[in-house]
N, C-alpha and C positions, 0 to 999 in steps of 0.2 A: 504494500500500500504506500502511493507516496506522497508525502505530505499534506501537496495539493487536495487530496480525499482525506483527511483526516477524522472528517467531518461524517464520514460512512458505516465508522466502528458503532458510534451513538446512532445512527439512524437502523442501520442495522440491528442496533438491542431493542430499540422499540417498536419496531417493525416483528422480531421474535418474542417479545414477552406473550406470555402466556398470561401470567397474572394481571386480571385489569383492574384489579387496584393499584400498582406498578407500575403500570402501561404511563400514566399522565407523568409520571415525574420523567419515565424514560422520553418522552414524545419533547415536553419542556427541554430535555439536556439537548437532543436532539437539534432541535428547533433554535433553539441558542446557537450552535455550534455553527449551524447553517448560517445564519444571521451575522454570525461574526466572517463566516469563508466570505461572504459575497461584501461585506463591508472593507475586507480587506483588496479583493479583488476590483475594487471601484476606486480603489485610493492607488494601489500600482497599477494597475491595467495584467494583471498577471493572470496566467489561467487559460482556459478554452473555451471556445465557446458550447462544446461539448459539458465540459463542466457547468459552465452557467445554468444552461440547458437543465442538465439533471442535480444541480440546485432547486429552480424551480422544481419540477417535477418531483420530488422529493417532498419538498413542502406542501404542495398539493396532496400526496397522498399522507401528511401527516398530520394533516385536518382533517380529511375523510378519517383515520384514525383515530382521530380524539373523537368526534362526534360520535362513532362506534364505541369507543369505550366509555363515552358519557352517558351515552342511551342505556348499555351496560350497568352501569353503576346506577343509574336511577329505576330502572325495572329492579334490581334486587334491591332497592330500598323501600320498595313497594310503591313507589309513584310511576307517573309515566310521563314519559319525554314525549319529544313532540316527532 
């Protein structure tokens, strides 16, 4: 993995948790990590557009994510999401 992806190890754990109670803090590390590759990449110009690319995409599916594990978490607390 090289540098540049560093940002894939966290997206990667949150992507595999199983636990969804687990899942939101891993999705935040996640989330963060991205936030910071592409803040960086706007301040050098470093990077591909390849990665940008699945930057975004990444982030996309790690909202579909949360909202899966949110709906999750609110049916077993007996209420219901929307």
């Amino acid at each position: 993995m090289t540098t540049s992806y560093f940002w894939r190890k966290s997206y990667r754990a949150a992507l595999l948790e199983t636990d969804r109670t687990k899942m939101e803090q891993r999705i935040q590390t996640a989330e963060s990590e991205i936030h910071n590759r592409r803040l960086i990449l706007s301040q050098d110009h470093s990077g591909t557009d390849a990665e940008r690319a699945a930057l975004v995409q990444a982030l996309q599916v790690l909202r579909i994510l949360q909202i899966d594990a949110a709906r999750w978490v609110e049916r077993n607390r007996g209420g219901t999401a929307a």
